[in-house]
C-alpha positions in Angstrom: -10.7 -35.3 13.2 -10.6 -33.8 9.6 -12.7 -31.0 10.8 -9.9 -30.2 13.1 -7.8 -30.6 10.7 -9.6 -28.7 8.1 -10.2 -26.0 10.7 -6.0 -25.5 11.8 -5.0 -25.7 7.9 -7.7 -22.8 7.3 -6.5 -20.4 10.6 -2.9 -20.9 9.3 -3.6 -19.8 6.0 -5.6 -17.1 6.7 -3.1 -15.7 9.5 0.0 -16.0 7.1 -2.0 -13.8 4.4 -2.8 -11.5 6.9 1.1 -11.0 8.2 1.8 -10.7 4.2 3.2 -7.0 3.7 1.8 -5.1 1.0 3.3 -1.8 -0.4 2.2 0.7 -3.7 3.8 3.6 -4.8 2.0 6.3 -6.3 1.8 10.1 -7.8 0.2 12.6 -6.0 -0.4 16.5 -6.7 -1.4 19.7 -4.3 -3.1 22.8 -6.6 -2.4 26.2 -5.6 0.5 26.2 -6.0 0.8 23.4 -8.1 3.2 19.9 -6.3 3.7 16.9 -7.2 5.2 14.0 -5.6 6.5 10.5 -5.9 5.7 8.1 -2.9 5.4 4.7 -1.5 3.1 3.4 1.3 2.8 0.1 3.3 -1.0 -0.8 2.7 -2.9 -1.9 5.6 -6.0 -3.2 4.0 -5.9 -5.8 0.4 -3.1 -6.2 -1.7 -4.6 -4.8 -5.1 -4.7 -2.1 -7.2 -8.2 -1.0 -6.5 -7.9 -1.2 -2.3 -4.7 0.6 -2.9 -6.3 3.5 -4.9 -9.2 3.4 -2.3 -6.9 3.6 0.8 -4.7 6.1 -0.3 -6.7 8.3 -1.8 -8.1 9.0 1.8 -4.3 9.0 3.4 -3.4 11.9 1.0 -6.4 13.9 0.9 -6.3 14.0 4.8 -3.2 15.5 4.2 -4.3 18.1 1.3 -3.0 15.6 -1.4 -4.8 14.2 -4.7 -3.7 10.4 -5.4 -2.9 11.0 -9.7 -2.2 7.3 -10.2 -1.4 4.0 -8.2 2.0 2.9 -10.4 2.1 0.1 -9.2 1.5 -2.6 -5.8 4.1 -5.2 -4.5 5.8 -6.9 -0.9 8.8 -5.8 0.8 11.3 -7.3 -2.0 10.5 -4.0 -4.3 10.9 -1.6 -0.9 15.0 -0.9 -1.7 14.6 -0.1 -5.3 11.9 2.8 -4.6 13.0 4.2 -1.5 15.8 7.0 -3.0 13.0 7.9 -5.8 10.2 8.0 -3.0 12.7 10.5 -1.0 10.9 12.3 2.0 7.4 10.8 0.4 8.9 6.8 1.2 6.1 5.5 4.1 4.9 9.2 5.0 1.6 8.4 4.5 
């Protein structure tokens, strides 16, 4: 019986940090000629700073970007404070 138990308490945590949402913002630039953006991305994989700089750094390069810096990563309460400074770059990538 603890095993089952054990076993439910385990699933539930594990599904509940799964469902977490994780999002970064982050500079980007293009060369030639020379842009820069601000943006902010939901992250599918970890919630960290290196998974974040490893993620994205694929997203934008696929789309002729170079990730400058991961600012910072955070949930869904820091979404509203980012999104006017994020403009056309807010979940694009």
């Amino acid at each position: 019986m603890k095993h089952i138990a054990l076993s439910f308490a385990l699933t539930c945590a594990l599904t509940s940090g799964a469902a977490a949402q994780c999002f970064a913002d982050y500079k980007a630039k293009q060369d030639s000629p020379l842009r820069l953006h601000y943006g902010v991305v939901q992250l599918s994989g970890q919630c960290s700073m290196g998974a974040a700089k490893d993620e994205l750094a694929g997203r934008l390069m696929a789309s002729g970007w170079t990730l400058l810096q991961v600012m910072s990563v955070f949930g869904p309460e820091g979404l509203d404070q980012r999104k006017d400074s994020a403009g056309q770059y807010y979940l694009r990538f």
